[in-house]
RODOVO-37355 format. One record per residue (C-alpha): residue number from 1; residue in one letter; z, y, x. Coordinates in pm, 1 decimal. Layout:
N
     k   r          z          y          x
   NUM   a          Z          Y          X
...
This chain:
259
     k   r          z          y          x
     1   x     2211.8     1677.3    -1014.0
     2   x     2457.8     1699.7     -749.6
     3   x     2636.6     2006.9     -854.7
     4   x     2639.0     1819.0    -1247.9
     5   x     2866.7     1492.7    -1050.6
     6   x     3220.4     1685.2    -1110.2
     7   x     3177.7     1756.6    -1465.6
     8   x     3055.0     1412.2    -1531.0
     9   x     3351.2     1284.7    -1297.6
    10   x     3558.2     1448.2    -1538.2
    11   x     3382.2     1348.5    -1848.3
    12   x     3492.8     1041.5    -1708.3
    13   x     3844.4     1087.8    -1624.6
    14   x     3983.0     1245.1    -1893.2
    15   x     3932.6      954.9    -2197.3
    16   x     3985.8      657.3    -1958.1
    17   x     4338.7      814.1    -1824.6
    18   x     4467.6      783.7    -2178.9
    19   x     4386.7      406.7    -2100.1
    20   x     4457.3      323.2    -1718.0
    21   x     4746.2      594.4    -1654.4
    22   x     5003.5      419.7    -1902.9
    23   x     4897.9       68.8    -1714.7
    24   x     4937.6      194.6    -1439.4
    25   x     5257.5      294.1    -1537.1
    26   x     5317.5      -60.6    -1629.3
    27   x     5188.2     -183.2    -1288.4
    28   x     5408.9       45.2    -1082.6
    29   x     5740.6      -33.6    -1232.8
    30   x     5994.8     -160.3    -1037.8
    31   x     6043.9     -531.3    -1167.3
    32   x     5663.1     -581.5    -1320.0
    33   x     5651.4     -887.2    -1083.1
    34   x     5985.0    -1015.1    -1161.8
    35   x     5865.4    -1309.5    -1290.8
    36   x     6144.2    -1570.0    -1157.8
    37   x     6341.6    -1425.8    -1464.8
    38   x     6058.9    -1454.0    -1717.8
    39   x     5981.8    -1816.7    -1611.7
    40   x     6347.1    -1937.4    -1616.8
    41   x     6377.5    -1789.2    -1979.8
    42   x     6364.2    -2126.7    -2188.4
    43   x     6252.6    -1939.7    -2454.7
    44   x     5894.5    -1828.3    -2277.7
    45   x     5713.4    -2179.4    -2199.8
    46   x     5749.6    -2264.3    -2616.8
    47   x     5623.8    -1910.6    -2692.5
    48   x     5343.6    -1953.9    -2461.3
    49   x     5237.1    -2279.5    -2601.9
    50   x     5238.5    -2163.8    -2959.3
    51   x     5024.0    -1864.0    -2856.7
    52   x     4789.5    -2062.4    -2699.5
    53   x     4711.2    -2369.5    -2912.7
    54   x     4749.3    -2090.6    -3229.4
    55   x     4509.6    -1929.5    -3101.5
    56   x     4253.2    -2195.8    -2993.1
    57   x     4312.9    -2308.9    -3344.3
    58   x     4242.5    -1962.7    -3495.3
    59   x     3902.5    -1906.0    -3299.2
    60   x     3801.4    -2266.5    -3406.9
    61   x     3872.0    -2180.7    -3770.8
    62   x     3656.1    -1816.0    -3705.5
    63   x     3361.5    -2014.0    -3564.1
    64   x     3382.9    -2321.9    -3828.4
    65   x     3371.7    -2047.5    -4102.3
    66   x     3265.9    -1755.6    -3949.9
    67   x     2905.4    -1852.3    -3800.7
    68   x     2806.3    -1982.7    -4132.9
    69   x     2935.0    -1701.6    -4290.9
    70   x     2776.8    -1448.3    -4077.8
    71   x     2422.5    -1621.3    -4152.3
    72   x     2475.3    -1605.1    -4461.2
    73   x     2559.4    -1232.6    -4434.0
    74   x     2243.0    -1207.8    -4247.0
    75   x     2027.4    -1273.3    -4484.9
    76   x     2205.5    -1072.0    -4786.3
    77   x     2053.0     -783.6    -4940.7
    78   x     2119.5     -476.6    -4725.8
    79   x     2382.0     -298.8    -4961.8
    80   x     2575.0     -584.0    -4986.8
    81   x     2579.9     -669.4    -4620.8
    82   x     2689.7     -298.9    -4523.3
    83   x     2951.2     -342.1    -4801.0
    84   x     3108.8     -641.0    -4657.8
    85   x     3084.8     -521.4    -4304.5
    86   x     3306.4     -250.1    -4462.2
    87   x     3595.5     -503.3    -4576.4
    88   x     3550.3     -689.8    -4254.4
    89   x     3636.4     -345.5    -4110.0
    90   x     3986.1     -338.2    -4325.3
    91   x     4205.5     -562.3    -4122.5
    92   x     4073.1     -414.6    -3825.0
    93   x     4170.2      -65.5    -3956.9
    94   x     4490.1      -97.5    -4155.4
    95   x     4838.9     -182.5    -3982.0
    96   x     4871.2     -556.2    -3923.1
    97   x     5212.1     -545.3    -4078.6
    98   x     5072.7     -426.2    -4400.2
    99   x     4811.9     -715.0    -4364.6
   100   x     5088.2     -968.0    -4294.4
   101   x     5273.1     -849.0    -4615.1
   102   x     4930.6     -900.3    -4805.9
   103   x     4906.7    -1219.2    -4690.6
   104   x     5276.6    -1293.6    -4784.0
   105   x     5248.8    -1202.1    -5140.5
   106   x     4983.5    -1478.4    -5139.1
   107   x     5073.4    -1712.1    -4919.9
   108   x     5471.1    -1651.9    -4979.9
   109   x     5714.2    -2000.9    -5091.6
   110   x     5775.5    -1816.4    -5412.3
   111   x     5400.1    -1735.2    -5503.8
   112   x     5166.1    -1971.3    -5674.6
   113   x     4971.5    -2083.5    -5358.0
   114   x     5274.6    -2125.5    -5143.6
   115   x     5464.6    -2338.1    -5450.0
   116   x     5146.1    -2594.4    -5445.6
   117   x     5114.2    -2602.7    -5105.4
   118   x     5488.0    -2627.7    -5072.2
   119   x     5498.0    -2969.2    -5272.2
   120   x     5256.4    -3170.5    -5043.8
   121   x     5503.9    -3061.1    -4774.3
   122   x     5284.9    -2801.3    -4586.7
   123   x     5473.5    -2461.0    -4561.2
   124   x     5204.5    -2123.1    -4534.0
   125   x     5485.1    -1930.3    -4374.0
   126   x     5728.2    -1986.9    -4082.9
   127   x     5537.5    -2217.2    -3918.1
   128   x     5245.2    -2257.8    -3677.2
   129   x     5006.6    -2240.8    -4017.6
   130   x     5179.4    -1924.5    -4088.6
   131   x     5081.8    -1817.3    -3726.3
   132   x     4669.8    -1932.9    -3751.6
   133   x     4641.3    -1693.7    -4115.6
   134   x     4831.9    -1418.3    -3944.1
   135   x     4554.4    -1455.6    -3698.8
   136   x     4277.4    -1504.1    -3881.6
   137   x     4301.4    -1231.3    -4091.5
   138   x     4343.6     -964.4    -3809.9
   139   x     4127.9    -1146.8    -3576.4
   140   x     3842.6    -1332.9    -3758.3
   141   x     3624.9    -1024.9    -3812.1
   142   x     3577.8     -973.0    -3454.1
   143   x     3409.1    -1275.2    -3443.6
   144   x     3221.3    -1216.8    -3807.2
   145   x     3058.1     -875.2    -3743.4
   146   x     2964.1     -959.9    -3339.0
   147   x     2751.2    -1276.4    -3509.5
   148   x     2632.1    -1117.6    -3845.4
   149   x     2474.3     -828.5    -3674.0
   150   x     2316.2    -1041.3    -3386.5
   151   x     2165.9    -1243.0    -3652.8
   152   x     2037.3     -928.1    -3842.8
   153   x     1891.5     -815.0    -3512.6
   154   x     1660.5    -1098.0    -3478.8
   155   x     1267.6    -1043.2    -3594.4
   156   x     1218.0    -1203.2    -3932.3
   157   x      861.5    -1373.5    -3799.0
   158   x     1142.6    -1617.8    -3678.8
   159   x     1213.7    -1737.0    -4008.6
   160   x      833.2    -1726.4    -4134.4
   161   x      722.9    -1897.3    -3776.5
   162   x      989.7    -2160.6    -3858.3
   163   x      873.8    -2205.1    -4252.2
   164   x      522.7    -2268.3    -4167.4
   165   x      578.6    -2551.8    -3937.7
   166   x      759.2    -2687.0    -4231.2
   167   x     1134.2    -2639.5    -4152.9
   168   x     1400.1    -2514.8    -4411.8
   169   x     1730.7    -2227.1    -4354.5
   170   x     1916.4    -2535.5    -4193.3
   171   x     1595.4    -2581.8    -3894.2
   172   x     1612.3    -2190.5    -3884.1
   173   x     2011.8    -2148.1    -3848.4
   174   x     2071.8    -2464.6    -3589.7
   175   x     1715.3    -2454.7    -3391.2
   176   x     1628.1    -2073.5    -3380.2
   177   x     1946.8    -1827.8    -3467.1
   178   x     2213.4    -2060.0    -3299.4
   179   x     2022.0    -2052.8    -2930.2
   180   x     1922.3    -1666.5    -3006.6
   181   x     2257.7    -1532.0    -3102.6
   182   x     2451.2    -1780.2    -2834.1
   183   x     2558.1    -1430.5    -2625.6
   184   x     2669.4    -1291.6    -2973.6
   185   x     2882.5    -1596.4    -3065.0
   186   x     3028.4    -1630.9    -2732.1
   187   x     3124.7    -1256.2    -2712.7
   188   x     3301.2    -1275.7    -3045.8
   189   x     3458.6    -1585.6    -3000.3
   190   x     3627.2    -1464.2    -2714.8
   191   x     3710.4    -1140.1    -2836.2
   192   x     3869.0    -1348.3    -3165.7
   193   x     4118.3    -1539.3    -2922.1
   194   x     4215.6    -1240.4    -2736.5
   195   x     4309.9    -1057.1    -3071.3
   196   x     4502.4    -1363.6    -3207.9
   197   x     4660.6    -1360.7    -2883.8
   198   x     4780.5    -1066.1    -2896.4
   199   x     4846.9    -1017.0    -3290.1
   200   x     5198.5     -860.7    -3350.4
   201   x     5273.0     -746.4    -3698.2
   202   x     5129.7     -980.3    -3939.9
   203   x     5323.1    -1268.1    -3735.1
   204   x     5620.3    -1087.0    -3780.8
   205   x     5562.0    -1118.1    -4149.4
   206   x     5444.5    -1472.5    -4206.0
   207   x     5619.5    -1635.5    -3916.0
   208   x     5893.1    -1551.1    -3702.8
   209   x     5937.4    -1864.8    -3602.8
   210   x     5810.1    -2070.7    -3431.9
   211   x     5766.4    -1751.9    -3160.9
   212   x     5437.2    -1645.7    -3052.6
   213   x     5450.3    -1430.1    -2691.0
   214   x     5397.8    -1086.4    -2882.5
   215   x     5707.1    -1217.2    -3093.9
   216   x     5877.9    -1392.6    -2849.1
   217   x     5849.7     -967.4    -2640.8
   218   x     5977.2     -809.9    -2933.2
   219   x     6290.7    -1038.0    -2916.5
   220   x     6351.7     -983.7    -2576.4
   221   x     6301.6     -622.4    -2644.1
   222   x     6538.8     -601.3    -2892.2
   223   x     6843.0     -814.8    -2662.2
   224   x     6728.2     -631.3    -2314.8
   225   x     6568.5     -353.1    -2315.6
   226   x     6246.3     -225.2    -2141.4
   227   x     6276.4     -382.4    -1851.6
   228   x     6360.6     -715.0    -2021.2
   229   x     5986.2     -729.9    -2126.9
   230   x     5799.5     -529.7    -1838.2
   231   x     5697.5     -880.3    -1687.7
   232   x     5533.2    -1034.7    -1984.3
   233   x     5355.7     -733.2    -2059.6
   234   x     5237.8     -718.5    -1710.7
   235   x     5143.9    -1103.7    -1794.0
   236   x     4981.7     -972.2    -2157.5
   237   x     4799.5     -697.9    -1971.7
   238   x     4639.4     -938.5    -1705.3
   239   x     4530.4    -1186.3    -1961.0
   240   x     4369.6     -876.1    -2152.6
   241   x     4117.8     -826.7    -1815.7
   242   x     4075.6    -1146.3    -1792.4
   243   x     3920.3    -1199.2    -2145.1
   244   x     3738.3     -875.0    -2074.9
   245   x     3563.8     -979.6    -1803.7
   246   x     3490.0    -1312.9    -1965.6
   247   x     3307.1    -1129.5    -2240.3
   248   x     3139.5     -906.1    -2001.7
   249   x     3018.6    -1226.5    -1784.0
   250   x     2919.2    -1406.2    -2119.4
   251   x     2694.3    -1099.3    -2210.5
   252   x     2507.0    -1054.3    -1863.7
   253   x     2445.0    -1401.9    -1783.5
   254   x     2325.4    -1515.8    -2138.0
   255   x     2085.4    -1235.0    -2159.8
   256   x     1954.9    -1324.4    -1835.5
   257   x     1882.4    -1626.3    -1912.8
   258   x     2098.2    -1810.2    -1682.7
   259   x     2311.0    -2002.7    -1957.3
């Protein structure tokens, strides 16, 4: 066993330097805790807010919809849950730019949807709504398949256990899936608000303004250069472990019982 720790060392080594060397990188640059300058940019504290309460709103919006949704896809005949899990698995695969120009053909001032929506005096794009269906679309399926398969998971004598002591799908979801799945929903929900946090391209497309952080990099990218942007992406980076852990901690201490 001894003689079988290098190559397993290496096993090791090889994939996760494609992850840690470039943060590392990152880490090690000269001005990645320059943060005065990032602080004092009057531009950062609105970007940082609209991330934030975006996505808050976007994980709310995943769980409203999303838990129900996910029973629902639960309980679906097997070919047509594996063929939905395979759209949920589109935004997740295809560039988020082409995803935010989908979503501007139909959520566009000029389209059908945008024109109604337009004469109550609610705007789809350039705005913080813009933002939350950026979001949702690129970050709501996190949250979707995490759930959908927990649910799956659990032992249909559940649902006959709850039927004979008389209670319907709505005792079954809230009493017995809800408390089951709890890790499941957690897990996704946090993975949902990391992803909106972080969404990029189909922002870009439905609302430039009013800046979101990835946005609000890009800009700063564009007027300064690399090192313009090293400390927010340090910032971006930290938040990332942060959620990760969060998720981890939410997955060892719900399936031990202790919450």
């Amino acid at each position: 066993m001894r003689k079988r720790a290098p190559i397993h060392s290496l096993l090791l080594i090889i994939p996760f330097s494609f992850i840690l060397a470039p943060l590392g990188a990152l880490f090690h640059s000269r001005n990645a805790l320059s943060f005065q300058s990032l602080v004092s940019d009057p531009a950062f504290f609105p970007a940082l807010e609209t991330s934030l309460q975006t996505a808050a709103l976007t994980t709310f919006c995943a769980m409203l919809f999303g838990v129900p949704a996910s029973f629902a896809l639960s309980r679906a005949p097997r070919l047509i849950r594996q063929t939905l899990h395979g759209f949920l698995l589109i935004p997740l695969i295809i560039p988020s730019l082409i995803g935010g120009m989908a979503e501007l053909m139909l959520y566009g001032p000029n389209t059908p949807l945008g024109a109604w929506f337009s004469a109550f005096g609610v705007s789809l794009t350039g705005s913080s709504v813009g933002v939350v269906l950026a979001q949702l679309f690129v970050a709501s399926p996190f949250l979707i398949l995490s759930v959908s398969q927990a649910m799956t998971e659990v032992p249909k004598e559940y649902l006959e256990a709850t039927q004979t002591l008389g209670g319907d799908s709505w005792a079954y979801f809230w009493h017995v899936l809800l408390p089951i799945c709890k890790d499941a929903i957690g897990v996704g929900a946090v993975l949902t608000f990391a992803r909106a946090i972080g969404e990029f391209g189909a922002t870009l497309m439905m609302a430039y303004h009013p800046y979101t952080l990835p946005i609000y990099a890009w800009v700063s990218f564009i007027s300064g250069g690399l090192a313009q942007i090293v400390p927010l992406s340090v910032l971006l980076v930290g938040l990332g472990v942060l959620v990760s852990l969060l998720a981890s901690f939410l997955q060892r201490f719900t399936r031990s019982g202790l919450m």
